[in-house]
N, C-alpha and C positions, 0 to 999 in steps of 0.2 A: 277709182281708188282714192280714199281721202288722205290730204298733205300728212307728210308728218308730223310729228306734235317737237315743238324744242322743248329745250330743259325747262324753260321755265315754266311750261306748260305740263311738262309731266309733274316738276314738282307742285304745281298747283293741285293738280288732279288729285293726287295722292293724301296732299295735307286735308284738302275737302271731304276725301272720303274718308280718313281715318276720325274727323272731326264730325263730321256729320252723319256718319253709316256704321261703321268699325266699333269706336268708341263706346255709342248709345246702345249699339248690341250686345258686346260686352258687358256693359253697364247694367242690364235689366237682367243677364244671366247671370253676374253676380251675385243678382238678392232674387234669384231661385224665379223670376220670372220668363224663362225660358231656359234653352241649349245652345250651343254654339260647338260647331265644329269645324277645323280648318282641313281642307283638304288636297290632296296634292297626290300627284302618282310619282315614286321613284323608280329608276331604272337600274338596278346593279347588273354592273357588266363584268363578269368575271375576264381576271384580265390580272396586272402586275400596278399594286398600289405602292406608289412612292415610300423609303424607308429607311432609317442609316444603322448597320448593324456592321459592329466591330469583330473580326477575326483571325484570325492566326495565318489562315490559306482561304487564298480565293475557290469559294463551292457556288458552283454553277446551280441554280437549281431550275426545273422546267416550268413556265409560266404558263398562264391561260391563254389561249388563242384571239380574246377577247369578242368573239363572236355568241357565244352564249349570256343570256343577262334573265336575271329574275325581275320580276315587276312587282312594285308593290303599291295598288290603287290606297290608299290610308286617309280617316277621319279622326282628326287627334278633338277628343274633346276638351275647349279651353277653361272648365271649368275644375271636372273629376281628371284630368289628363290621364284617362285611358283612351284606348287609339282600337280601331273597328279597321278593320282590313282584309284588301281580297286579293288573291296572288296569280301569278301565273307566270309560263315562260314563253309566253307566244306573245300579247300585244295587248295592251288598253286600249279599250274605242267604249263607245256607246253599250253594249253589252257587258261590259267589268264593271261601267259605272250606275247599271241598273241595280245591278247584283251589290253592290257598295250601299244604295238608296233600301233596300228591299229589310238590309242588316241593321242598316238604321232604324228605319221604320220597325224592326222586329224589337228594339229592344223596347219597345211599352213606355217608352217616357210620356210625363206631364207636360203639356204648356208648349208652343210653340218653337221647333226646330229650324235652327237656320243654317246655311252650309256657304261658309269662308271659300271660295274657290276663282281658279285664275280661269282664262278665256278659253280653252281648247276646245277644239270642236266639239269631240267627242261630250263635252260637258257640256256646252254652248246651242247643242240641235235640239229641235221641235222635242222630239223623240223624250228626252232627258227631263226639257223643262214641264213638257205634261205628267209625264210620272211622278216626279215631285209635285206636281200640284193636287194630282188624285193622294198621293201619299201625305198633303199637308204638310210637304215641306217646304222651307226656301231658299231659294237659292239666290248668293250675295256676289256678285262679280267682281273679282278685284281691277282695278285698274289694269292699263295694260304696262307691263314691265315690270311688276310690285313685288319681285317674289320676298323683298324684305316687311310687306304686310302680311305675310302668311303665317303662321305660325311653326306647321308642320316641316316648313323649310328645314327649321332649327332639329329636327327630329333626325332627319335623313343625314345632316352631316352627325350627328353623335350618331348614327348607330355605324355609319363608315369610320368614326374616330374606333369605336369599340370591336367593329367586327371587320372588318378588313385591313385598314392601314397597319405595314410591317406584318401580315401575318400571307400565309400561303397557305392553298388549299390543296391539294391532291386532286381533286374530285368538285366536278358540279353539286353533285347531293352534298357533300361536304359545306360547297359554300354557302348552300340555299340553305342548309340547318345553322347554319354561323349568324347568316341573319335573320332568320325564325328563331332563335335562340335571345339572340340579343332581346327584339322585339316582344316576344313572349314574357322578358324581365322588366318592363318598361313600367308596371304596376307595383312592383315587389324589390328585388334587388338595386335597379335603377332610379326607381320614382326618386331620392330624395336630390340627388342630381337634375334630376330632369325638374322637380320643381323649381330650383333655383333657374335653371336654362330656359323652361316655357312658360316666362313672365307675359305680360299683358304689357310689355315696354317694346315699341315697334322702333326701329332704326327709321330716319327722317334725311332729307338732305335737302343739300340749299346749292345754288347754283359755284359759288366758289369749291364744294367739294367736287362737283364733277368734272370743274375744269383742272382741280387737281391730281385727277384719276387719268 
């Protein structure tokens, strides 16, 4: 097993690749020379989201068991910010994220595709990286611990801001359409929010913040 890396090595990592890998890719998709997509699976766990609600008499109401959770495999694209997504409530592996590559690949784009993503196996095995390469795409590793270079990151806490936190579900179906709803506005009702929130500005740090964390 190789040492662990210190801070000042992960911040190095990071700064290199956002300068040297990140950036440039960005940069050529800006002026319509390729795509870019940041990718990330979320896990909604239906369950009791933190919340302060004033009233009259304490009302008990009955929470989620937190054993049920939706999945949500997502490719947010950092250009057109529309988001490609596969769902399920069993489990992501190598099979949700074939089905993910398949939907990319189907939408007909121009010019060379490239997929923002952290290390998980499931994305990381033989299996994944050949399909992507018979499909012509590529695939960009983030560093390890980076989830503040992802972009998609930022997607998953707004749709918990909008579709769960303070609010209660009855029902699993209930909460799977709360976030199929949310997500399905991410082009139309939400886009103008979300453009201002899925900037091309990555959070950075430097050794004096993590010693203050």
């Amino acid at each position: 097993m190789p040492p662990k890396k210190t801070i000042e090595e992960h911040i190095a990592a990071q700064a290199e690749f956002l300068d040297t890998q990140l950036e440039p890719t960005l940069a050529s998709a800006r002026t319509g020379e390729g795509h870019v997509f940041f990718v990330d699976a979320a896990h909604f766990v239906m369950g009791s989201f933190l919340a302060c609600v004033w009233c009259v008499a304490r009302i008990m109401i009955r929470g989620g068991c937190g054993r049920q959770r939706y999945n949500v495999l997502g490719a947010w694209n950092a250009i057109t910010n529309e988001l490609v997504r596969v769902t399920n409530t069993t489990v992501v592996n190598s099979q949700t994220m074939a089905e993910l590559l398949h939907k990319i690949a189907a939408l007909g784009l121009i010019g060379p595709i490239t997929l923002i993503l952290d290390n998980a196996r499931y994305q990381h095995c033989v299996f994944i990286k050949e399909l992507a390469a018979t499909l012509n795409i590529r695939l960009l590793f983030l560093p390890g611990y980076s989830p503040n270079l992802n972009l998609i990151e930022r997607l998953w806490k707004f749709t918990k801001n909008k579709a769960l936190y303070g609010r209660h579900y009855n029902t699993f179906d209930a909460f799977q359409k709360a976030i199929d709803g949310c997500l399905d506005r991410v082009s139309t009702e939400h886009r103008a929010a979300l453009s201002l929130l899925m900037t091309h500005h990555f959070q950075t740090f430097d050794k004096t913040l993590f010693l203050a964390a």
